[in-house]
Legacy VTK file of the C-alpha trace (Angstrom):
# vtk DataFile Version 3.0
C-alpha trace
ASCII
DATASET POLYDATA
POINTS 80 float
3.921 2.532 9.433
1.430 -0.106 9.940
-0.650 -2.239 8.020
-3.758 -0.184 8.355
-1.676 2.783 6.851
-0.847 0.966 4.008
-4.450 0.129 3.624
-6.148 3.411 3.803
-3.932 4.950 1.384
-4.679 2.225 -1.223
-7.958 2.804 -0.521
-7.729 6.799 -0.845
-5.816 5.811 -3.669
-8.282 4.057 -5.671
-11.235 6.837 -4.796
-8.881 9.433 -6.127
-8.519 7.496 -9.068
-12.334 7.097 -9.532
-12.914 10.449 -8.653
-10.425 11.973 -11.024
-11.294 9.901 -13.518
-14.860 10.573 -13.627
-13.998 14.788 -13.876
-11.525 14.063 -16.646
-12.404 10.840 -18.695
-8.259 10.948 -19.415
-6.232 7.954 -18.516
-5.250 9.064 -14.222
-2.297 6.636 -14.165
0.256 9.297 -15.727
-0.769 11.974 -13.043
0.813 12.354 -10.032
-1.034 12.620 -6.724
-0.205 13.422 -2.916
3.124 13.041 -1.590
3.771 9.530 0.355
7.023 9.232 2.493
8.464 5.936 3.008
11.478 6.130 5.123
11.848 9.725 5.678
12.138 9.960 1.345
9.270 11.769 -0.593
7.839 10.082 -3.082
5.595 12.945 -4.803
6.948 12.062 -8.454
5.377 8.628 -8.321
2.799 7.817 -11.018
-0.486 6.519 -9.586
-0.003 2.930 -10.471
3.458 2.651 -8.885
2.009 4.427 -5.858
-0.808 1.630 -6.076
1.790 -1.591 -6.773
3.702 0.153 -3.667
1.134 0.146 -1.442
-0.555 -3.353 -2.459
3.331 -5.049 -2.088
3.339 -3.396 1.598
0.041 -5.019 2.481
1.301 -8.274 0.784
4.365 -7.895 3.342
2.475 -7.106 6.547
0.352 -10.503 5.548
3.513 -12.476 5.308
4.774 -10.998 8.664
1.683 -11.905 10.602
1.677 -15.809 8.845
5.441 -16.011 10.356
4.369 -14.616 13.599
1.684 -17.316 14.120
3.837 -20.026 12.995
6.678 -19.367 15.427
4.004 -18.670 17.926
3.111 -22.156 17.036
6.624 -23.631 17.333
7.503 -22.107 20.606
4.183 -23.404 22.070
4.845 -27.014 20.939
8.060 -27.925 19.549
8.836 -31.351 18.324
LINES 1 81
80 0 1 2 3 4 5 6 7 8 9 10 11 12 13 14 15 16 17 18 19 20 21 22 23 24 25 26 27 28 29 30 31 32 33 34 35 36 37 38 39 40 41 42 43 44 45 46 47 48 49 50 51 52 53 54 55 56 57 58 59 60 61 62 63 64 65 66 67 68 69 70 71 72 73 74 75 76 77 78 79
């Protein structure tokens, strides 16, 4: 999975949210919504706002992956 995957399902996410929440004027975050799989596992059961804190802590991760990659980058190019 990448980081863009992570971020288009946040967004489709949130304009689910929106949209059900528009048709229904009932509290969405007690429904579930599409399956996700994360390592093979579904996670269909998965109220919205786990889904949501899921999804933003991947995104979170992928930024702190790409701050370590520029710092070694860094390091290898001029050590001290």
């Amino acid at each position: 999975m990448s980081k863009s995957y992570y971020g288009s399902e946040l967004q489709n996410l949130r304009e689910d949210k929106k949209i059900r929440a528009k048709e229904f004027k009932e509290a969405s975050g007690n429904r579930n919504i599409q399956r996700m799989i994360v390592n093979a596992e579904m996670l269909g059961s998965m109220p919205r706002d786990a889904q949501d804190k899921v999804l933003q802590c991947a995104l979170v991760t992928y930024d702190l992956m790409e701050s370590l990659v520029v710092l070694i980058e860094e390091n290898i190019k001029n050590p001290e």
